[in-house]
Backbone as JSON Lines, residues from 0, in Angstrom:
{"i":0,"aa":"X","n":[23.24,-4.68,19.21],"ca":[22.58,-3.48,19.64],"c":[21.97,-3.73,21.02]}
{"i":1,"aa":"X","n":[22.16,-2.96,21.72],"ca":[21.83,-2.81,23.3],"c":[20.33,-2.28,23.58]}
{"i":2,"aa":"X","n":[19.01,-2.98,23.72],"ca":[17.98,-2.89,24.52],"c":[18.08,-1.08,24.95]}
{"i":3,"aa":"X","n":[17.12,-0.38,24.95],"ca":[17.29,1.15,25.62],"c":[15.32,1.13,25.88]}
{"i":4,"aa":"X","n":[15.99,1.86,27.12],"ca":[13.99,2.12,27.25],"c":[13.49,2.71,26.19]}
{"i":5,"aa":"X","n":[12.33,2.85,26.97],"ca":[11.5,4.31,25.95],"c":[10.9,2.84,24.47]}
{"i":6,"aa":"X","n":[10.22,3.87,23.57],"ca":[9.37,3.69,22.57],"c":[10.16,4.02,21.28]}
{"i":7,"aa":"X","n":[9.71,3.26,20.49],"ca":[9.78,3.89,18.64],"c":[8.25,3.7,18.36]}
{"i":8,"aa":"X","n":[7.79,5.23,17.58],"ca":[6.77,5.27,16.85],"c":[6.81,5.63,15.66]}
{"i":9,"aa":"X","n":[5.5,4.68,14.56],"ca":[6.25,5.67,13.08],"c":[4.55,6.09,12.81]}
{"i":10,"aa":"X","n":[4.69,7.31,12.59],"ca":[3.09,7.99,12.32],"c":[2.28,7.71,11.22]}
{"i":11,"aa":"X","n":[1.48,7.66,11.01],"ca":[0.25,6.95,10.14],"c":[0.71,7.4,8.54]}
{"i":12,"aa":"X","n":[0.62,8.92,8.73],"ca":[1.54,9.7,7.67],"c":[2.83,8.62,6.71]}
{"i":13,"aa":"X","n":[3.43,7.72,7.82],"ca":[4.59,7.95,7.04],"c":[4.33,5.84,6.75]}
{"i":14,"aa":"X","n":[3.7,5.35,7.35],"ca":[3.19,4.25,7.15],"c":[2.28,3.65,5.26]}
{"i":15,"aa":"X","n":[1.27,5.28,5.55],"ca":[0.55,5.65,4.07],"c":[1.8,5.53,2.67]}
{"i":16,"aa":"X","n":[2.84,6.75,3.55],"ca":[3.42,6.79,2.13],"c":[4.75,5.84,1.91]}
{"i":17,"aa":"X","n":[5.33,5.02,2.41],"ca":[5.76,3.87,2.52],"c":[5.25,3.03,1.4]}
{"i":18,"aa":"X","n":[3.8,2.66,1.77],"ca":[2.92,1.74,0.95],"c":[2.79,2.63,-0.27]}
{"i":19,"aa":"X","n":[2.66,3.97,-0.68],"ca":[2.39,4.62,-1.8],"c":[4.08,4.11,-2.16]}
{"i":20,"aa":"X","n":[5.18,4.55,-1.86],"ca":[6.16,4.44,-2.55],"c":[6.53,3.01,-3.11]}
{"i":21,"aa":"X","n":[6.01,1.65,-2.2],"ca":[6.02,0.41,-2.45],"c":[5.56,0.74,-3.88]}
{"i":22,"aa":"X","n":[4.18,0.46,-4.0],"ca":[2.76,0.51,-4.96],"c":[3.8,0.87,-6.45]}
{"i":23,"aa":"X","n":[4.15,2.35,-6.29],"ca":[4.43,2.76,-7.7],"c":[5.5,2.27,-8.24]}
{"i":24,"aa":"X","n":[6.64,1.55,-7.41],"ca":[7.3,0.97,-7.84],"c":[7.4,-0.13,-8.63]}
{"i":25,"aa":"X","n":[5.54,-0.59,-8.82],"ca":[5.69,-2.15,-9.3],"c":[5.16,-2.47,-11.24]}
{"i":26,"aa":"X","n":[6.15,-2.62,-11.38],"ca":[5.78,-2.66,-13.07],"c":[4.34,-2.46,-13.55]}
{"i":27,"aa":"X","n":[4.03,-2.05,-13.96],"ca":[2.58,-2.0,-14.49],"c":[1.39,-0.77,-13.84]}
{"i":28,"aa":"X","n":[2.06,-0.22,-12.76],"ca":[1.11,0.39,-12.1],"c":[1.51,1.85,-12.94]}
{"i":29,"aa":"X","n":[0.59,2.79,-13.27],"ca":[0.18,3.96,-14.02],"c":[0.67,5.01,-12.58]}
{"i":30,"aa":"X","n":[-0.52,4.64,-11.77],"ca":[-0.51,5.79,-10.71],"c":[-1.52,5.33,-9.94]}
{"i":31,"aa":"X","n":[-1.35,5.84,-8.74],"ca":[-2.22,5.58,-7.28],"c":[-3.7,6.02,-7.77]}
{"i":32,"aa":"X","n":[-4.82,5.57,-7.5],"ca":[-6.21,6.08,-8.08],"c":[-6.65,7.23,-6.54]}
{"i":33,"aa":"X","n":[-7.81,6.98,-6.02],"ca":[-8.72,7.44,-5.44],"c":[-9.22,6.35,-4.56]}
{"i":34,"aa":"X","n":[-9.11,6.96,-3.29],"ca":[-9.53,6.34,-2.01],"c":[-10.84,6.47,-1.59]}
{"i":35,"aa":"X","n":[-12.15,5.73,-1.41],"ca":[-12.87,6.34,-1.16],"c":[-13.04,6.74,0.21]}
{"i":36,"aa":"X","n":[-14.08,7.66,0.51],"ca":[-14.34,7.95,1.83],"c":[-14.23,6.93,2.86]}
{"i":37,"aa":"X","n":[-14.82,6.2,2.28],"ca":[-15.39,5.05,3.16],"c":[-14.59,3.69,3.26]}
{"i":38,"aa":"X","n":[-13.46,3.52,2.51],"ca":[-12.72,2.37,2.16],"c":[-11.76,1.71,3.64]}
{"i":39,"aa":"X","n":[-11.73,2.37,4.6],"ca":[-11.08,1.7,5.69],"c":[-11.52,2.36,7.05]}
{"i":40,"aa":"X","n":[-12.12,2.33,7.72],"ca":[-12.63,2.82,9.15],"c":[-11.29,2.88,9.95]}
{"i":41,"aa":"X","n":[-11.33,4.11,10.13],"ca":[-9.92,4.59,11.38],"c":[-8.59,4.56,10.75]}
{"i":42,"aa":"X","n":[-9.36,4.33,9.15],"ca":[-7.27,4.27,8.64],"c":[-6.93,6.03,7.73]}
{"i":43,"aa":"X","n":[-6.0,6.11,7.98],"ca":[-5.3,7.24,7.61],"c":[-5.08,7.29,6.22]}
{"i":44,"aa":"X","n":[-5.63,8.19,4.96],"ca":[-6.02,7.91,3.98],"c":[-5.0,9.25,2.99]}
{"i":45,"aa":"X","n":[-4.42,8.89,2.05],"ca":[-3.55,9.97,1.29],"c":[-3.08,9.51,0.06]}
{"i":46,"aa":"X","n":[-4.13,10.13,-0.84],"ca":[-3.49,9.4,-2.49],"c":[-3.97,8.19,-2.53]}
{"i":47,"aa":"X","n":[-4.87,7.27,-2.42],"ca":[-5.49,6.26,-3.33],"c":[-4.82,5.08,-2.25]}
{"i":48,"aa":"X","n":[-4.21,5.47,-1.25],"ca":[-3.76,4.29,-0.34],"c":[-4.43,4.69,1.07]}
{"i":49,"aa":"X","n":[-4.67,3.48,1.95],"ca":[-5.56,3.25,3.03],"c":[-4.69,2.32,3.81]}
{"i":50,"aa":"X","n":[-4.8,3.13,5.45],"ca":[-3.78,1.79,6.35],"c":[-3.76,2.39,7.37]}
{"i":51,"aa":"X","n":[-4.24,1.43,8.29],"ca":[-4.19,1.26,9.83],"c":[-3.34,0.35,10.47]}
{"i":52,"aa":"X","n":[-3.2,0.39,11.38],"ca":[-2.29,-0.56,12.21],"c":[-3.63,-1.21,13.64]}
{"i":53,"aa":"X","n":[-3.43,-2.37,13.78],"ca":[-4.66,-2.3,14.34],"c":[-4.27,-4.07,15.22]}
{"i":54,"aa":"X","n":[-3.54,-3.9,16.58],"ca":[-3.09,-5.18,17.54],"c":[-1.86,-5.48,16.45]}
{"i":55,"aa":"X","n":[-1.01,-4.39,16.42],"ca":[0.07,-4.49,15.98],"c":[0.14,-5.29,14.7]}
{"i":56,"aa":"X","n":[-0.9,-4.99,13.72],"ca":[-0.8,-5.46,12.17],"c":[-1.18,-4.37,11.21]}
{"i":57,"aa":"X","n":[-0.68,-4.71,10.35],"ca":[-0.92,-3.79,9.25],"c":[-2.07,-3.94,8.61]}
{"i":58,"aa":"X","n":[-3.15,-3.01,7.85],"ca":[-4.11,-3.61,6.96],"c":[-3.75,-2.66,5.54]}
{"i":59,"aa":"X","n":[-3.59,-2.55,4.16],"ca":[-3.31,-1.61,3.6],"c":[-4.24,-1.93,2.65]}
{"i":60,"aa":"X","n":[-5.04,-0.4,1.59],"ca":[-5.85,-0.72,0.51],"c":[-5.16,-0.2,-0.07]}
{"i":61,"aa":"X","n":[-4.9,-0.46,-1.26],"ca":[-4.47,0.16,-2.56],"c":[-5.08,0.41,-3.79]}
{"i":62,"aa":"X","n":[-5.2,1.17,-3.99],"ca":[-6.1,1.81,-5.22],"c":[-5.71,2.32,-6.24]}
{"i":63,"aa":"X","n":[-5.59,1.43,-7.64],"ca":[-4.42,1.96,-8.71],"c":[-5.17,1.73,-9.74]}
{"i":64,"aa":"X","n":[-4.14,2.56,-10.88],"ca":[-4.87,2.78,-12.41],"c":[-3.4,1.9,-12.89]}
{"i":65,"aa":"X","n":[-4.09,0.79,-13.83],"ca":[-3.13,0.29,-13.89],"c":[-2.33,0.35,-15.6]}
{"i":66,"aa":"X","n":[-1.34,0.04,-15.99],"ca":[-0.9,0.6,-17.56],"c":[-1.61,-0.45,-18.2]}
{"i":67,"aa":"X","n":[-1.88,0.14,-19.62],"ca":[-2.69,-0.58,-20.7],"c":[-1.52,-1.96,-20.84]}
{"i":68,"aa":"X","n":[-2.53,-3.22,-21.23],"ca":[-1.35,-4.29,-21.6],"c":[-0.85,-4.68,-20.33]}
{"i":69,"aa":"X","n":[-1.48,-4.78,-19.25],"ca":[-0.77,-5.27,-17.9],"c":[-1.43,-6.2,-17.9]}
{"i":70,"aa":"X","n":[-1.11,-7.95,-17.44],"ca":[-2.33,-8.81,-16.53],"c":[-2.18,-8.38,-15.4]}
{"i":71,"aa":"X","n":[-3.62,-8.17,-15.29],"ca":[-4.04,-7.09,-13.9],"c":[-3.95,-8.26,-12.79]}
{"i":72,"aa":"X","n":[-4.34,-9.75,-12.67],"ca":[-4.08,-10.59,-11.66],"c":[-3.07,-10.4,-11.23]}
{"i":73,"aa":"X","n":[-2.19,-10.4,-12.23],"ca":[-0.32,-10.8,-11.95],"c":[0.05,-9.09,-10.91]}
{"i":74,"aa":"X","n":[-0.34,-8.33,-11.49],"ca":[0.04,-6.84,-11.0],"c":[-0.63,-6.7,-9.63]}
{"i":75,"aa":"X","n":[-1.66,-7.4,-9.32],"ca":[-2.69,-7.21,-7.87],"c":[-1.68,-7.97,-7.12]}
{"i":76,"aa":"X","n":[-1.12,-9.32,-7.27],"ca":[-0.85,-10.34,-6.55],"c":[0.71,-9.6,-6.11]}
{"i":77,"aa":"X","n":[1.46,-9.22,-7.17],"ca":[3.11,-8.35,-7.41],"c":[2.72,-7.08,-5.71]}
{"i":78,"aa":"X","n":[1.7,-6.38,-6.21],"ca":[1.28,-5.4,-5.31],"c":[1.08,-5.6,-3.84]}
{"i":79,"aa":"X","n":[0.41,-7.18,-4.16],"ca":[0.59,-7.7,-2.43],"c":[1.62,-8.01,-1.44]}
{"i":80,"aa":"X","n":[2.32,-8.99,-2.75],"ca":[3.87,-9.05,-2.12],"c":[4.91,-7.9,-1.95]}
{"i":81,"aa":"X","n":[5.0,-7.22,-2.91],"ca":[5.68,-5.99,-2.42],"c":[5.59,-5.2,-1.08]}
{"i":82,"aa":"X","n":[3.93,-4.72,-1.21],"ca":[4.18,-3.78,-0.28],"c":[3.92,-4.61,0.86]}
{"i":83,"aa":"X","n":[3.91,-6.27,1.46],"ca":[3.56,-6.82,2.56],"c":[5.23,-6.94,2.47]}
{"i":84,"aa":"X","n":[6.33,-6.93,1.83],"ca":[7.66,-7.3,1.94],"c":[8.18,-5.59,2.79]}
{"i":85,"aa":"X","n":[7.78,-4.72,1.99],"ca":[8.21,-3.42,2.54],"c":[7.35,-3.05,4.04]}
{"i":86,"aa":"X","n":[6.61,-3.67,4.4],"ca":[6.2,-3.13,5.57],"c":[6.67,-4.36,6.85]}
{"i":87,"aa":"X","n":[6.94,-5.42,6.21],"ca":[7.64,-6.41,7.14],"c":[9.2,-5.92,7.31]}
{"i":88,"aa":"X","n":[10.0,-5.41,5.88],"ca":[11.34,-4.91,6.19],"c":[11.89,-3.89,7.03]}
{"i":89,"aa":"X","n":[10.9,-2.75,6.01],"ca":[11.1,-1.3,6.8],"c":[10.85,-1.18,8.39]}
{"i":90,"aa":"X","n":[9.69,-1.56,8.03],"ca":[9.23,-1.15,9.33],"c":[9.06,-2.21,10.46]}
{"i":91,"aa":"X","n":[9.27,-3.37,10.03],"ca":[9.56,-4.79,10.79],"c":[8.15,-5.02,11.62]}
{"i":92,"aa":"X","n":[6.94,-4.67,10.73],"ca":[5.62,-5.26,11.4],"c":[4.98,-6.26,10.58]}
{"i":93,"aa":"X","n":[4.07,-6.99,11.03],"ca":[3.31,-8.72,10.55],"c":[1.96,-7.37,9.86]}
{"i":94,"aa":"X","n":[1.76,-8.2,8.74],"ca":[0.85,-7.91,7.64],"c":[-0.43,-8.15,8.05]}
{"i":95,"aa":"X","n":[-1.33,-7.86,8.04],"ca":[-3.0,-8.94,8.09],"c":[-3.6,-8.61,7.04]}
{"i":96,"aa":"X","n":[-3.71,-7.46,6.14],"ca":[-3.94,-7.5,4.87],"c":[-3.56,-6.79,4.02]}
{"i":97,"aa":"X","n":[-3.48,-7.17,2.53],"ca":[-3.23,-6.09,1.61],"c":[-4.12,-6.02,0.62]}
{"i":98,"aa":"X","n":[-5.17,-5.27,0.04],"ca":[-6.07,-5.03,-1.17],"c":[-5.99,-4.32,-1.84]}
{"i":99,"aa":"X","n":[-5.95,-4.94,-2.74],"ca":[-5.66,-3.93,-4.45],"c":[-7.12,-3.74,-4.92]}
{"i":100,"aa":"X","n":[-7.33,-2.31,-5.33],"ca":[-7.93,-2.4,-5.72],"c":[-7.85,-1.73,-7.07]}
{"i":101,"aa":"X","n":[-8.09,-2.37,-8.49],"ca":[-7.7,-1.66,-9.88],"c":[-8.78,-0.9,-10.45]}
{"i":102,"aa":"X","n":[-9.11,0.32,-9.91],"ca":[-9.94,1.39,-10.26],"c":[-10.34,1.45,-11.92]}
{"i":103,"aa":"X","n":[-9.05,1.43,-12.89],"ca":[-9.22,1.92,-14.2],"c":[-7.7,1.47,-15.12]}
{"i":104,"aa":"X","n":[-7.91,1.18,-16.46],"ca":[-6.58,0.92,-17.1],"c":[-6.5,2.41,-17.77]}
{"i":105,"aa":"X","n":[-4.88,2.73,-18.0],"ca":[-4.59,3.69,-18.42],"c":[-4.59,3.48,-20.4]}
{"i":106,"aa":"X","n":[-5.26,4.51,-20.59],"ca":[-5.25,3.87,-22.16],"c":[-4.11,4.52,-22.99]}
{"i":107,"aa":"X","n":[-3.39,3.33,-23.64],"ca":[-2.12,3.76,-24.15],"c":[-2.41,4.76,-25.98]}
{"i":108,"aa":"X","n":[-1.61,6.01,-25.43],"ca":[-2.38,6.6,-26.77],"c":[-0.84,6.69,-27.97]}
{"i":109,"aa":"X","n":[-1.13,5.96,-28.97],"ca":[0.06,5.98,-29.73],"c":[-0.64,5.92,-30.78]}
């Protein structure tokens, strides 16, 4: 592939839901929780995920309800690698953080 001037940009919008589509993909996760107001300064916030780009790194929060019967370590750590694998692939940028955060377990009603 041949070098061309000019820029590629990918908008905050589509950075957020990237990391939302990572997230739900990972065994154990219920659903995206609730972001709080306050959970990332200057990051672009939609559905229980948080992420800025900030000297060309990523920072992402994640905020999930996770399924009854999950080890929640194993599912935080799964969550890191994933979505730090999908934002190094997709979008071919260096990580600086990823935080899970597990709001609530979903209670299994049977």
């Amino acid at each position: 592939m041949t070098p061309s001037s000019g820029s590629v940009s990918v908008a905050p919008s589509v950075l957020v839901r990237l990391v939302r589509l990572a997230v739900s993909e990972v065994p154990g996760v219920a659903r995206t929780g609730l972001a709080p107001a306050t959970s990332m300064l200057g990051a672009t916030t939609d559905r229980g995920i948080a992420a800025k780009i900030l000297d060309e790194q990523v920072s992402a929060d994640c905020y999930v309800i996770a399924k009854a019967d999950t080890n929640l370590l194993e599912l935080g750590v799964t969550i890191q690698a994933t979505v730090a694998a999908v934002i190094q692939q997709v979008l071919g940028m260096a990580v600086r953080e990823v935080n899970v955060y597990i709001q609530d377990v979903e209670v299994s009603r049977g």
